[in-house]
C-alpha positions in Angstrom: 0.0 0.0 0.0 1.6 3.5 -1.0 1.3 5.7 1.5 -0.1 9.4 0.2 2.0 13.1 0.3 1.5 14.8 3.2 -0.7 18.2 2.5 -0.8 21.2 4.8 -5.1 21.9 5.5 -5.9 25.3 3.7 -8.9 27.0 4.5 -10.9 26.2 2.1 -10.0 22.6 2.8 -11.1 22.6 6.4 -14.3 25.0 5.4 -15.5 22.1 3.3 -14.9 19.5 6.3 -16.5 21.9 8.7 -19.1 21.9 6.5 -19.8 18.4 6.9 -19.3 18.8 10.7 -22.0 21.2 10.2 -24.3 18.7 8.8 -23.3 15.4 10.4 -21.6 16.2 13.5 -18.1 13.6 14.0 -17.8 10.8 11.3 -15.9 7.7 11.3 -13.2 7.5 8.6 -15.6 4.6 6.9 -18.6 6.8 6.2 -19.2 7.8 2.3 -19.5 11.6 2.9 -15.7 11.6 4.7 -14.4 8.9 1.7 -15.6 11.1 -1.1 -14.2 14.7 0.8 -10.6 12.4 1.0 -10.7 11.5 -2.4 -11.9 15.1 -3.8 -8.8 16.8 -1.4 -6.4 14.0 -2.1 -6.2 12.6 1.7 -7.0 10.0 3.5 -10.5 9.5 5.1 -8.4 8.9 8.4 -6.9 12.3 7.9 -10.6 14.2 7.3 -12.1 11.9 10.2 -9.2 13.2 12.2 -9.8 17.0 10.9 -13.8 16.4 12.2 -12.5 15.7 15.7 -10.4 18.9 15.6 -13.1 20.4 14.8 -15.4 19.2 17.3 -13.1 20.8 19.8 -13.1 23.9 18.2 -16.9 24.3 18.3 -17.6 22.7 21.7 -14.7 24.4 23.9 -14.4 28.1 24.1 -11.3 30.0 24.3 -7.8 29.4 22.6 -5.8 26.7 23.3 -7.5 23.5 23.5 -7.4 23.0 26.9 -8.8 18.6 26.8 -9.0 19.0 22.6 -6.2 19.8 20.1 -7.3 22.0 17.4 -5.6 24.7 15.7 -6.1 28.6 15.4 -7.5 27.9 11.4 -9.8 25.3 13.0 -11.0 27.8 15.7 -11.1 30.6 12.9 -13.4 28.4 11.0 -15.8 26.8 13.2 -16.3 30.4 14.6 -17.1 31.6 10.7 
C-alpha cells in the first residue's frame, strides 16, 4: 500500500470539512460523505475523520488553546465563521 504526500489543511480545505461537521456532526473515517471529501482533497478518510474531531473541539470548547482538545487557530477561525 503506497502511502499518500502529506498536504498542509488550507482553509478552504477545512471550510469544506466543517461543512460536513456542520451537517453530520463527527464521522468515522468509513462513512461515504468523509471517503468522497478524501478522495476530492487528495487525503486520506483517516486524515478528514481526524480533521472532524479537531473540529469538534473547536466548536464545543471556548477559548484558545484547546485545553482537553487539540485544534488549531484555522480550526478555531473556521468553526467560529
Amino acid at each position: 500500500m503506497s502511502r499518500k504526500p502529506r498536504q498542509s489543511w488550507t482553509e478552504p480545505h477545512v471550510i469544506a470539512v466543517d461543512d460536513i461537521y456542520r451537517e453530520h456532526g463527527k464521522l468515522r473515517a468509513t462513512h461515504p460523505e468523509v471517503q468522497a471529501l478524501a478522495h476530492r482533497q487528495g487525503r486520506t478518510a483517516t486524515a478528514v475523520a481526524a480533521r472532524l474531531s479537531n473540529l469538534h473541539g473547536a466548536h464545543t470548547e471556548p477559548g484558545w488553546p484547546g485545553n482537553r482538545w487539540h485544534f488549531t487557530r484555522l480550526d478555531r477561525t473556521v468553526a467560529d465563521r
